[in-house]
SELO-372289 format. One record per residue (C-alpha): x, y, z. Coordinates in steps of 0.05 Angstrom, whole numbers. Example, Ala and Ser with C-alpha at 12.3 -4.5 7.8 and 13.67 -1.06 7.14 Angstrom:
<x 246	y -90	z 156>
<x 273	y -21	z 143>
This chain:
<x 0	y 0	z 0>
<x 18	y 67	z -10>
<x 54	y 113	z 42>
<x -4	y 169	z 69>
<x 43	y 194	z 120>
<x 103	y 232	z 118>
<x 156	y 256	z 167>
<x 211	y 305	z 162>
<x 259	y 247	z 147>
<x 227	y 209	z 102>
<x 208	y 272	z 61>
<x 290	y 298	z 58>
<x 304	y 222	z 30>
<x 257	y 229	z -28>
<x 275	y 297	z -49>
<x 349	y 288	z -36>
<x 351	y 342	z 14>
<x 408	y 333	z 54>
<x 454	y 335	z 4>
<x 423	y 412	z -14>
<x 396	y 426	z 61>
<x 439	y 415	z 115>
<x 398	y 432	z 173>
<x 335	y 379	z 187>
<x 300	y 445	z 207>
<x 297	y 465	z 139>
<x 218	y 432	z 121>
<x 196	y 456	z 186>
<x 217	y 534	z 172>
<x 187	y 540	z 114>
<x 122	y 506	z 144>
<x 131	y 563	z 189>
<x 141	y 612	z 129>
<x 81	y 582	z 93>
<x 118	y 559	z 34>
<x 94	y 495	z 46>
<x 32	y 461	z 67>
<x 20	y 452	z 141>
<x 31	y 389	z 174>
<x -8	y 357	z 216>
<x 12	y 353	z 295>
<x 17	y 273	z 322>
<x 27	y 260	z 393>
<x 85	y 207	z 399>
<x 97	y 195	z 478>
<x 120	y 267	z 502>
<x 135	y 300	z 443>
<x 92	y 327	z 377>
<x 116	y 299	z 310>
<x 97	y 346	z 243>
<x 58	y 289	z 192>
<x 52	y 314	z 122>
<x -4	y 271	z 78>
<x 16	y 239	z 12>
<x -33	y 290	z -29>
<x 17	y 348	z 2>
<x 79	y 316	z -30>
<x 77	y 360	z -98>
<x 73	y 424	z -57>
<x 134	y 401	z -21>
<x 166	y 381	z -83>
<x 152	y 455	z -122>
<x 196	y 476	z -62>
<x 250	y 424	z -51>
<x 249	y 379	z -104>
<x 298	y 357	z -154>
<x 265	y 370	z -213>
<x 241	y 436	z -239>
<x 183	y 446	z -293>
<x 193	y 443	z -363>
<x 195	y 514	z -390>
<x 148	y 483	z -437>
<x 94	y 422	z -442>
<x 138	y 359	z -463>
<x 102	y 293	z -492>
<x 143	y 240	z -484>
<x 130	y 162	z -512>
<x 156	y 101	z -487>
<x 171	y 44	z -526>
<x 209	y -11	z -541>
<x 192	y -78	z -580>
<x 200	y -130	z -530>
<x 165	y -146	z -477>
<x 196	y -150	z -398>
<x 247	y -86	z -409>
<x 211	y -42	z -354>
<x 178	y -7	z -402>
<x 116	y 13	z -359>
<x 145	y 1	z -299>
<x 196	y 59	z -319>
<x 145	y 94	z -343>
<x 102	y 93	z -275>
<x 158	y 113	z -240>
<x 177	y 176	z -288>
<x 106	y 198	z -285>
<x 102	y 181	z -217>
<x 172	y 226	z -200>
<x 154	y 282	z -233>
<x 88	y 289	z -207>
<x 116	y 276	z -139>
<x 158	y 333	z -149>
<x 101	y 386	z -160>
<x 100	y 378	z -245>
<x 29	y 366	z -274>
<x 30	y 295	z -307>
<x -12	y 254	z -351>
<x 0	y 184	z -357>
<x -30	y 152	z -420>
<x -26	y 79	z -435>
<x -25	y 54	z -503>
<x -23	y -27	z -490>
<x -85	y -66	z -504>
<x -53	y -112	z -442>
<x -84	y -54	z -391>
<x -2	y -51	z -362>
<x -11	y 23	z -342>
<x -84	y 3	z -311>
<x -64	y -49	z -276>
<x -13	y -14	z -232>
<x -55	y 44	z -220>
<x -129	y 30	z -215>
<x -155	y -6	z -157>
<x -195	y -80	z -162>
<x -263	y -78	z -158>
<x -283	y -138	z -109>
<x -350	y -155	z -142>
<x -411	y -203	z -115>
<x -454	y -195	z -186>
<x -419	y -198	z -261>
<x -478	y -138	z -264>
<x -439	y -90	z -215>
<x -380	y -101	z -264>
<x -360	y -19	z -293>
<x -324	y -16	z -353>
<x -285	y 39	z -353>
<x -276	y 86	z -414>
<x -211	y 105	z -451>
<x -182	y 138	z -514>
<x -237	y 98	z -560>
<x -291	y 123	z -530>
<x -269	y 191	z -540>
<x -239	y 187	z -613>
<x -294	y 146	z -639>
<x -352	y 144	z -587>
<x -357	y 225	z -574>
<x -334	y 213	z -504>
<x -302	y 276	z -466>
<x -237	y 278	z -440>
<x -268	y 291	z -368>
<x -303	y 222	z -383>
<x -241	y 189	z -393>
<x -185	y 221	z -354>
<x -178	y 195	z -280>
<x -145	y 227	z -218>
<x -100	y 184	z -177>
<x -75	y 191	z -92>
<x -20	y 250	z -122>
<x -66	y 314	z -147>
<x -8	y 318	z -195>
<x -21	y 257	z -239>
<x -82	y 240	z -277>
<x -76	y 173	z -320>
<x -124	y 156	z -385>
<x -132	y 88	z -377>
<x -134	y 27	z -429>
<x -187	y -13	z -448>
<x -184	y -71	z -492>
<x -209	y -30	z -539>
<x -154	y -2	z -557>
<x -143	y -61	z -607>
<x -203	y -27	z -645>
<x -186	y 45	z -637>
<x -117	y 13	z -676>
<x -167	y -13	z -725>
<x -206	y 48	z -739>
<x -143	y 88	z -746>
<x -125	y 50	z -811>
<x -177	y 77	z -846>
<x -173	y 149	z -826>
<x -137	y 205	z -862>
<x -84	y 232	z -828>
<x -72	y 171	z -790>
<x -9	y 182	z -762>
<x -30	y 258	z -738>
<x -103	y 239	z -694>
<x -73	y 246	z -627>
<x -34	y 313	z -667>
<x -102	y 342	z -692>
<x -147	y 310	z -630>
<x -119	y 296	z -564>
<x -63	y 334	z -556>
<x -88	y 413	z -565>
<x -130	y 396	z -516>
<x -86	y 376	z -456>
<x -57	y 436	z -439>
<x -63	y 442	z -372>
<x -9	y 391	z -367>
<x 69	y 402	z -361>
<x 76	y 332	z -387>
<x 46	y 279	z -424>
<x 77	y 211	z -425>
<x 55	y 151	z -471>
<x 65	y 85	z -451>
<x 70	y 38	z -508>
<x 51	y -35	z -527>
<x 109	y -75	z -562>
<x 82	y -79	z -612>
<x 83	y -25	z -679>
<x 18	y 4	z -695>
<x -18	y 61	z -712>
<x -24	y 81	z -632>
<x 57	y 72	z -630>
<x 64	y 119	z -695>
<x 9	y 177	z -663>
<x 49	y 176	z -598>
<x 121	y 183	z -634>
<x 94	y 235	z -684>
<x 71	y 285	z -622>
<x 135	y 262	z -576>
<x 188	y 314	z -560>
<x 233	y 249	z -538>
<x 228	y 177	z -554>
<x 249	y 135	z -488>
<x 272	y 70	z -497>
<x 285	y 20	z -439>
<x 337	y -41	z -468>
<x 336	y -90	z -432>
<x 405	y -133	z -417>
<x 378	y -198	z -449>
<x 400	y -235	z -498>
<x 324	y -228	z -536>
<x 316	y -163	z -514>
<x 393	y -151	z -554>
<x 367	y -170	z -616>
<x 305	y -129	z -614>
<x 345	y -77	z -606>
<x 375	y -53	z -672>
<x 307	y -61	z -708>
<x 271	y -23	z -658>
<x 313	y 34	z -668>
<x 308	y 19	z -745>
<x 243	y 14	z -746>
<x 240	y 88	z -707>
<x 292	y 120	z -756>
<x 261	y 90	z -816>
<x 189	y 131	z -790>
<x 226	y 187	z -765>
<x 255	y 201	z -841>
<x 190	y 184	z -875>
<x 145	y 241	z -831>
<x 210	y 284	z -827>
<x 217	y 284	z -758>
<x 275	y 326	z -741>
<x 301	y 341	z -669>
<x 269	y 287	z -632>
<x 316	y 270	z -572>
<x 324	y 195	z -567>
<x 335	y 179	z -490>
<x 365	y 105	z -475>
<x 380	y 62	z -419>
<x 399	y -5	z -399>
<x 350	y -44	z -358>
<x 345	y -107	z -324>
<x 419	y -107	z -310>
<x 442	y -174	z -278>
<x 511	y -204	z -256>
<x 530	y -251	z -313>
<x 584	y -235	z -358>
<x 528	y -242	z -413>
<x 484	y -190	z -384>
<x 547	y -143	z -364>
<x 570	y -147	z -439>
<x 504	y -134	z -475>
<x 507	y -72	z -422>
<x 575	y -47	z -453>
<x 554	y -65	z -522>
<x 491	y -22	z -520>
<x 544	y 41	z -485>
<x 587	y 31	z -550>
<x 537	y 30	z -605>
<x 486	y 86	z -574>
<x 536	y 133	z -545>
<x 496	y 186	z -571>
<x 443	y 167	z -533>
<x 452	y 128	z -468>
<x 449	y 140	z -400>
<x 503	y 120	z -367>
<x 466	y 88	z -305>
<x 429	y 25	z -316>
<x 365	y -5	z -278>
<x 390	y -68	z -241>
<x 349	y -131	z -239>
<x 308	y -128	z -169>
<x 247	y -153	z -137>
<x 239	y -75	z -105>
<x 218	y -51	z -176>
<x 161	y -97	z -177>
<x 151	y -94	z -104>
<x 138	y -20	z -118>
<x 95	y -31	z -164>
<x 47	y -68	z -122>
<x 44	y -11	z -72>
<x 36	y 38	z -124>
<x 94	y 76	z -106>
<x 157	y 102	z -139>
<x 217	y 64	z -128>
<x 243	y 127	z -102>
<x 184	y 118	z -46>
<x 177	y 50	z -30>
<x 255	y 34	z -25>
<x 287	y 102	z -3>
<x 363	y 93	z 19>
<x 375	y 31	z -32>
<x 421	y 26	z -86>
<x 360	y 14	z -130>
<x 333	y 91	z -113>
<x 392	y 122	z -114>
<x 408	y 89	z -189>
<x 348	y 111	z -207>
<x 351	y 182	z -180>
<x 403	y 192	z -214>
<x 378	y 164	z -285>
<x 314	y 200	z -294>
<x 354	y 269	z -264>
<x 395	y 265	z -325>
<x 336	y 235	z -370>
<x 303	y 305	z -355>
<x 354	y 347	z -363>
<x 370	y 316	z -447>
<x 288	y 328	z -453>
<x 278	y 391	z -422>
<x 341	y 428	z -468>
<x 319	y 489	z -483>
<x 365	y 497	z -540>
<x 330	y 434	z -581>
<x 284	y 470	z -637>
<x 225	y 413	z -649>
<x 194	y 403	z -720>
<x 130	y 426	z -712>
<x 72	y 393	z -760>
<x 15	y 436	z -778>
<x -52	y 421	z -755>
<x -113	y 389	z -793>
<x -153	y 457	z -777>
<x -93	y 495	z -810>
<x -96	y 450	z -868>
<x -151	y 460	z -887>
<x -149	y 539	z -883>
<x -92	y 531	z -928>
Protein backbone atom coordinates (compact mmCIF):
# COMPACT_ATOMS: atom_id res chain seq x y z
CA UNK A 1 0.00 0.00 0.00
CA UNK A 2 0.91 3.36 -0.48
CA UNK A 3 2.68 5.67 2.09
CA UNK A 4 -0.19 8.44 3.45
CA UNK A 5 2.14 9.69 6.01
CA UNK A 6 5.13 11.60 5.88
CA UNK A 7 7.80 12.80 8.33
CA UNK A 8 10.57 15.23 8.12
CA UNK A 9 12.97 12.34 7.33
CA UNK A 10 11.37 10.44 5.08
CA UNK A 11 10.42 13.58 3.03
CA UNK A 12 14.48 14.88 2.92
CA UNK A 13 15.19 11.12 1.52
CA UNK A 14 12.87 11.43 -1.38
CA UNK A 15 13.73 14.84 -2.47
CA UNK A 16 17.43 14.42 -1.78
CA UNK A 17 17.57 17.11 0.71
CA UNK A 18 20.40 16.65 2.71
CA UNK A 19 22.71 16.74 0.19
CA UNK A 20 21.13 20.59 -0.68
CA UNK A 21 19.81 21.32 3.05
CA UNK A 22 21.96 20.73 5.73
CA UNK A 23 19.90 21.62 8.63
CA UNK A 24 16.77 18.96 9.36
CA UNK A 25 14.98 22.26 10.34
CA UNK A 26 14.83 23.27 6.97
CA UNK A 27 10.88 21.60 6.05
CA UNK A 28 9.81 22.80 9.29
CA UNK A 29 10.85 26.70 8.62
CA UNK A 30 9.37 27.02 5.69
CA UNK A 31 6.11 25.28 7.21
CA UNK A 32 6.56 28.16 9.44
CA UNK A 33 7.05 30.58 6.43
CA UNK A 34 4.04 29.10 4.65
CA UNK A 35 5.92 27.94 1.72
CA UNK A 36 4.70 24.77 2.28
CA UNK A 37 1.61 23.04 3.33
CA UNK A 38 1.01 22.59 7.07
CA UNK A 39 1.56 19.43 8.70
CA UNK A 40 -0.41 17.84 10.78
CA UNK A 41 0.61 17.67 14.77
CA UNK A 42 0.83 13.66 16.08
CA UNK A 43 1.33 13.02 19.66
CA UNK A 44 4.27 10.34 19.94
CA UNK A 45 4.86 9.74 23.91
CA UNK A 46 5.99 13.35 25.08
CA UNK A 47 6.77 14.98 22.15
CA UNK A 48 4.61 16.34 18.83
CA UNK A 49 5.80 14.97 15.52
CA UNK A 50 4.87 17.31 12.15
CA UNK A 51 2.89 14.43 9.59
CA UNK A 52 2.58 15.71 6.12
CA UNK A 53 -0.22 13.55 3.91
CA UNK A 54 0.81 11.97 0.60
CA UNK A 55 -1.66 14.50 -1.44
CA UNK A 56 0.84 17.42 0.08
CA UNK A 57 3.93 15.80 -1.51
CA UNK A 58 3.83 17.99 -4.91
CA UNK A 59 3.66 21.19 -2.84
CA UNK A 60 6.72 20.03 -1.06
CA UNK A 61 8.28 19.04 -4.17
CA UNK A 62 7.60 22.74 -6.12
CA UNK A 63 9.79 23.81 -3.12
CA UNK A 64 12.50 21.19 -2.55
CA UNK A 65 12.47 18.97 -5.22
CA UNK A 66 14.91 17.83 -7.68
CA UNK A 67 13.23 18.51 -10.64
CA UNK A 68 12.06 21.79 -11.94
CA UNK A 69 9.14 22.28 -14.64
CA UNK A 70 9.67 22.15 -18.16
CA UNK A 71 9.77 25.70 -19.49
CA UNK A 72 7.41 24.16 -21.87
CA UNK A 73 4.69 21.10 -22.10
CA UNK A 74 6.92 17.93 -23.15
CA UNK A 75 5.11 14.67 -24.60
CA UNK A 76 7.17 12.00 -24.19
CA UNK A 77 6.48 8.09 -25.62
CA UNK A 78 7.78 5.03 -24.33
CA UNK A 79 8.53 2.18 -26.32
CA UNK A 80 10.46 -0.54 -27.03
CA UNK A 81 9.59 -3.92 -28.98
CA UNK A 82 9.99 -6.49 -26.51
CA UNK A 83 8.27 -7.30 -23.85
CA UNK A 84 9.79 -7.48 -19.91
CA UNK A 85 12.33 -4.31 -20.45
CA UNK A 86 10.56 -2.08 -17.68
CA UNK A 87 8.89 -0.36 -20.08
CA UNK A 88 5.78 0.65 -17.94
CA UNK A 89 7.24 0.04 -14.94
CA UNK A 90 9.81 2.94 -15.95
CA UNK A 91 7.26 4.70 -17.15
CA UNK A 92 5.11 4.65 -13.75
CA UNK A 93 7.90 5.67 -11.98
CA UNK A 94 8.85 8.79 -14.40
CA UNK A 95 5.28 9.92 -14.23
CA UNK A 96 5.12 9.06 -10.84
CA UNK A 97 8.59 11.29 -10.02
CA UNK A 98 7.68 14.09 -11.65
CA UNK A 99 4.41 14.47 -10.35
CA UNK A 100 5.78 13.81 -6.97
CA UNK A 101 7.88 16.64 -7.45
CA UNK A 102 5.03 19.32 -7.99
CA UNK A 103 5.02 18.89 -12.26
CA UNK A 104 1.46 18.30 -13.69
CA UNK A 105 1.52 14.75 -15.33
CA UNK A 106 -0.60 12.70 -17.53
CA UNK A 107 0.02 9.20 -17.83
CA UNK A 108 -1.50 7.62 -21.00
CA UNK A 109 -1.30 3.94 -21.74
CA UNK A 110 -1.27 2.70 -25.13
CA UNK A 111 -1.13 -1.34 -24.52
CA UNK A 112 -4.26 -3.30 -25.18
CA UNK A 113 -2.67 -5.60 -22.10
CA UNK A 114 -4.18 -2.69 -19.54
CA UNK A 115 -0.08 -2.54 -18.10
CA UNK A 116 -0.55 1.16 -17.09
CA UNK A 117 -4.22 0.14 -15.57
CA UNK A 118 -3.20 -2.46 -13.82
CA UNK A 119 -0.63 -0.69 -11.59
CA UNK A 120 -2.73 2.20 -11.02
CA UNK A 121 -6.44 1.51 -10.76
CA UNK A 122 -7.75 -0.32 -7.86
CA UNK A 123 -9.76 -3.99 -8.12
CA UNK A 124 -13.15 -3.88 -7.90
CA UNK A 125 -14.13 -6.90 -5.44
CA UNK A 126 -17.49 -7.75 -7.12
CA UNK A 127 -20.53 -10.16 -5.74
CA UNK A 128 -22.72 -9.77 -9.29
CA UNK A 129 -20.95 -9.91 -13.03
CA UNK A 130 -23.90 -6.90 -13.21
CA UNK A 131 -21.97 -4.52 -10.77
CA UNK A 132 -18.98 -5.04 -13.22
CA UNK A 133 -17.99 -0.96 -14.64
CA UNK A 134 -16.18 -0.79 -17.64
CA UNK A 135 -14.24 1.97 -17.66
CA UNK A 136 -13.78 4.29 -20.71
CA UNK A 137 -10.53 5.23 -22.54
CA UNK A 138 -9.10 6.91 -25.68
CA UNK A 139 -11.83 4.89 -28.00
CA UNK A 140 -14.53 6.14 -26.48
CA UNK A 141 -13.46 9.54 -27.00
CA UNK A 142 -11.97 9.33 -30.65
CA UNK A 143 -14.72 7.28 -31.93
CA UNK A 144 -17.62 7.21 -29.36
CA UNK A 145 -17.85 11.27 -28.70
CA UNK A 146 -16.72 10.66 -25.22
CA UNK A 147 -15.12 13.78 -23.31
CA UNK A 148 -11.85 13.89 -22.01
CA UNK A 149 -13.41 14.53 -18.39
CA UNK A 150 -15.16 11.09 -19.13
CA UNK A 151 -12.07 9.43 -19.67
CA UNK A 152 -9.23 11.07 -17.70
CA UNK A 153 -8.89 9.74 -14.00
CA UNK A 154 -7.25 11.33 -10.89
CA UNK A 155 -5.02 9.20 -8.84
CA UNK A 156 -3.77 9.54 -4.62
CA UNK A 157 -1.01 12.49 -6.11
CA UNK A 158 -3.28 15.70 -7.34
CA UNK A 159 -0.40 15.89 -9.77
CA UNK A 160 -1.05 12.83 -11.94
CA UNK A 161 -4.10 12.02 -13.83
CA UNK A 162 -3.82 8.65 -16.00
CA UNK A 163 -6.22 7.79 -19.26
CA UNK A 164 -6.62 4.41 -18.85
CA UNK A 165 -6.68 1.37 -21.44
CA UNK A 166 -9.37 -0.64 -22.40
CA UNK A 167 -9.21 -3.54 -24.59
CA UNK A 168 -10.47 -1.51 -26.95
CA UNK A 169 -7.69 -0.10 -27.85
CA UNK A 170 -7.17 -3.07 -30.36
CA UNK A 171 -10.14 -1.37 -32.27
CA UNK A 172 -9.28 2.27 -31.86
CA UNK A 173 -5.83 0.65 -33.80
CA UNK A 174 -8.35 -0.63 -36.24
CA UNK A 175 -10.29 2.40 -36.97
CA UNK A 176 -7.16 4.39 -37.28
CA UNK A 177 -6.24 2.52 -40.57
CA UNK A 178 -8.86 3.86 -42.32
CA UNK A 179 -8.65 7.43 -41.30
CA UNK A 180 -6.87 10.24 -43.09
CA UNK A 181 -4.19 11.60 -41.40
CA UNK A 182 -3.60 8.54 -39.48
CA UNK A 183 -0.44 9.08 -38.10
CA UNK A 184 -1.52 12.89 -36.89
CA UNK A 185 -5.13 11.97 -34.72
CA UNK A 186 -3.63 12.31 -31.35
CA UNK A 187 -1.70 15.67 -33.33
CA UNK A 188 -5.11 17.12 -34.59
CA UNK A 189 -7.37 15.48 -31.52
CA UNK A 190 -5.95 14.81 -28.19
CA UNK A 191 -3.14 16.70 -27.80
CA UNK A 192 -4.39 20.64 -28.23
CA UNK A 193 -6.52 19.81 -25.79
CA UNK A 194 -4.29 18.81 -22.78
CA UNK A 195 -2.87 21.81 -21.97
CA UNK A 196 -3.16 22.08 -18.62
CA UNK A 197 -0.47 19.57 -18.37
CA UNK A 198 3.47 20.09 -18.05
CA UNK A 199 3.80 16.62 -19.34
CA UNK A 200 2.31 13.95 -21.19
CA UNK A 201 3.86 10.53 -21.26
CA UNK A 202 2.76 7.56 -23.53
CA UNK A 203 3.25 4.25 -22.55
CA UNK A 204 3.49 1.91 -25.41
CA UNK A 205 2.55 -1.75 -26.35
CA UNK A 206 5.46 -3.74 -28.12
CA UNK A 207 4.08 -3.96 -30.60
CA UNK A 208 4.17 -1.27 -33.93
CA UNK A 209 0.90 0.22 -34.73
CA UNK A 210 -0.91 3.05 -35.60
CA UNK A 211 -1.21 4.04 -31.59
CA UNK A 212 2.86 3.60 -31.48
CA UNK A 213 3.19 5.94 -34.75
CA UNK A 214 0.44 8.85 -33.15
CA UNK A 215 2.47 8.80 -29.89
CA UNK A 216 6.05 9.15 -31.69
CA UNK A 217 4.70 11.73 -34.22
CA UNK A 218 3.55 14.27 -31.09
CA UNK A 219 6.75 13.08 -28.81
CA UNK A 220 9.38 15.71 -28.02
CA UNK A 221 11.65 12.45 -26.91
CA UNK A 222 11.40 8.86 -27.70
CA UNK A 223 12.44 6.75 -24.42
CA UNK A 224 13.59 3.48 -24.83
CA UNK A 225 14.26 1.02 -21.95
CA UNK A 226 16.83 -2.03 -23.42
CA UNK A 227 16.78 -4.50 -21.58
CA UNK A 228 20.24 -6.65 -20.86
CA UNK A 229 18.91 -9.92 -22.43
CA UNK A 230 20.02 -11.73 -24.91
CA UNK A 231 16.18 -11.41 -26.80
CA UNK A 232 15.80 -8.14 -25.71
CA UNK A 233 19.65 -7.54 -27.68
CA UNK A 234 18.35 -8.48 -30.79
CA UNK A 235 15.26 -6.44 -30.69
CA UNK A 236 17.26 -3.83 -30.30
CA UNK A 237 18.76 -2.63 -33.61
CA UNK A 238 15.37 -3.05 -35.42
CA UNK A 239 13.57 -1.15 -32.89
CA UNK A 240 15.66 1.68 -33.39
CA UNK A 241 15.42 0.95 -37.27
CA UNK A 242 12.15 0.72 -37.28
CA UNK A 243 12.02 4.38 -35.33
CA UNK A 244 14.60 6.02 -37.82
CA UNK A 245 13.04 4.48 -40.79
CA UNK A 246 9.47 6.56 -39.52
CA UNK A 247 11.28 9.36 -38.25
CA UNK A 248 12.73 10.07 -42.03
CA UNK A 249 9.49 9.19 -43.73
CA UNK A 250 7.23 12.03 -41.56
CA UNK A 251 10.48 14.18 -41.36
CA UNK A 252 10.83 14.22 -37.91
CA UNK A 253 13.73 16.29 -37.03
CA UNK A 254 15.04 17.03 -33.47
CA UNK A 255 13.47 14.37 -31.58
CA UNK A 256 15.78 13.48 -28.58
CA UNK A 257 16.19 9.77 -28.34
CA UNK A 258 16.77 8.94 -24.49
CA UNK A 259 18.24 5.24 -23.73
CA UNK A 260 18.98 3.10 -20.96
CA UNK A 261 19.93 -0.25 -19.97
CA UNK A 262 17.48 -2.20 -17.88
CA UNK A 263 17.26 -5.33 -16.18
CA UNK A 264 20.93 -5.35 -15.52
CA UNK A 265 22.11 -8.70 -13.90
CA UNK A 266 25.57 -10.22 -12.79
CA UNK A 267 26.52 -12.53 -15.63
CA UNK A 268 29.21 -11.75 -17.92
CA UNK A 269 26.42 -12.11 -20.66
CA UNK A 270 24.19 -9.52 -19.21
CA UNK A 271 27.37 -7.14 -18.20
CA UNK A 272 28.49 -7.35 -21.94
CA UNK A 273 25.19 -6.72 -23.77
CA UNK A 274 25.36 -3.61 -21.12
CA UNK A 275 28.75 -2.35 -22.63
CA UNK A 276 27.69 -3.24 -26.08
CA UNK A 277 24.54 -1.09 -25.99
CA UNK A 278 27.20 2.07 -24.26
CA UNK A 279 29.37 1.57 -27.51
CA UNK A 280 26.87 1.49 -30.23
CA UNK A 281 24.31 4.30 -28.71
CA UNK A 282 26.82 6.65 -27.24
CA UNK A 283 24.81 9.31 -28.57
CA UNK A 284 22.13 8.36 -26.63
CA UNK A 285 22.61 6.40 -23.41
CA UNK A 286 22.45 7.01 -20.02
CA UNK A 287 25.17 5.99 -18.33
CA UNK A 288 23.31 4.38 -15.25
CA UNK A 289 21.47 1.26 -15.80
CA UNK A 290 18.26 -0.27 -13.88
CA UNK A 291 19.52 -3.39 -12.07
CA UNK A 292 17.44 -6.57 -11.94
CA UNK A 293 15.39 -6.39 -8.44
CA UNK A 294 12.34 -7.67 -6.83
CA UNK A 295 11.97 -3.75 -5.23
CA UNK A 296 10.88 -2.53 -8.78
CA UNK A 297 8.05 -4.85 -8.85
CA UNK A 298 7.56 -4.72 -5.22
CA UNK A 299 6.89 -1.00 -5.91
CA UNK A 300 4.76 -1.57 -8.18
CA UNK A 301 2.36 -3.38 -6.08
CA UNK A 302 2.22 -0.54 -3.58
CA UNK A 303 1.78 1.89 -6.20
CA UNK A 304 4.68 3.82 -5.29
CA UNK A 305 7.87 5.10 -6.94
CA UNK A 306 10.86 3.19 -6.38
CA UNK A 307 12.14 6.33 -5.10
CA UNK A 308 9.22 5.91 -2.29
CA UNK A 309 8.85 2.49 -1.50
CA UNK A 310 12.77 1.68 -1.26
CA UNK A 311 14.34 5.12 -0.13
CA UNK A 312 18.13 4.63 0.96
CA UNK A 313 18.76 1.54 -1.60
CA UNK A 314 21.07 1.32 -4.29
CA UNK A 315 17.99 0.68 -6.50
CA UNK A 316 16.63 4.54 -5.64
CA UNK A 317 19.58 6.08 -5.69
CA UNK A 318 20.39 4.43 -9.46
CA UNK A 319 17.39 5.54 -10.35
CA UNK A 320 17.56 9.11 -8.99
CA UNK A 321 20.14 9.61 -10.71
CA UNK A 322 18.90 8.18 -14.25
CA UNK A 323 15.71 10.02 -14.68
CA UNK A 324 17.70 13.43 -13.22
CA UNK A 325 19.76 13.27 -16.25
CA UNK A 326 16.81 11.73 -18.52
CA UNK A 327 15.14 15.27 -17.77
CA UNK A 328 17.68 17.36 -18.16
CA UNK A 329 18.51 15.81 -22.34
CA UNK A 330 14.38 16.40 -22.63
CA UNK A 331 13.90 19.54 -21.12
CA UNK A 332 17.03 21.38 -23.39
CA UNK A 333 15.96 24.47 -24.13
CA UNK A 334 18.27 24.86 -27.02
CA UNK A 335 16.50 21.72 -29.07
CA UNK A 336 14.22 23.49 -31.84
CA UNK A 337 11.24 20.63 -32.47
CA UNK A 338 9.72 20.17 -36.01
CA UNK A 339 6.52 21.32 -35.61
CA UNK A 340 3.60 19.67 -38.02
CA UNK A 341 0.73 21.80 -38.89
CA UNK A 342 -2.60 21.04 -37.76
CA UNK A 343 -5.67 19.45 -39.66
CA UNK A 344 -7.65 22.84 -38.86
CA UNK A 345 -4.64 24.77 -40.48
CA UNK A 346 -4.80 22.48 -43.38
CA UNK A 347 -7.56 22.98 -44.35
CA UNK A 348 -7.47 26.97 -44.17
CA UNK A 349 -4.62 26.56 -46.42
Amino acid sequence: MEQLSWVNSDIRKLFKMDSRYKSIQTLYNAEERGEIPIAERKQRGKVSTRVWRLDQLPDIGRKFGFIKPPYTQKVLCTYMQKGGVYKTTTSYNRARTYALNGIKVLLIGLDSECSVTDIITPQQELARLDDFEQCKGLYHYLTQNASLEDIIRPTSLPTLDYIPETHDLVKLNKWMAYEKRREYIFLDKLIPYLTTYDVIIFDNSPTWNHLVENSILVSDAIIMPLGCSLLAYNASATNMQNIWDFQDVMKISNQELVMFSTALERSSLSQQINATYLSRYVDYMISTPIRKSVKWEEALMSKQSILEYARGTSQAEDYYHLICEEWERVNDRNKTLVNFPLESELEAV
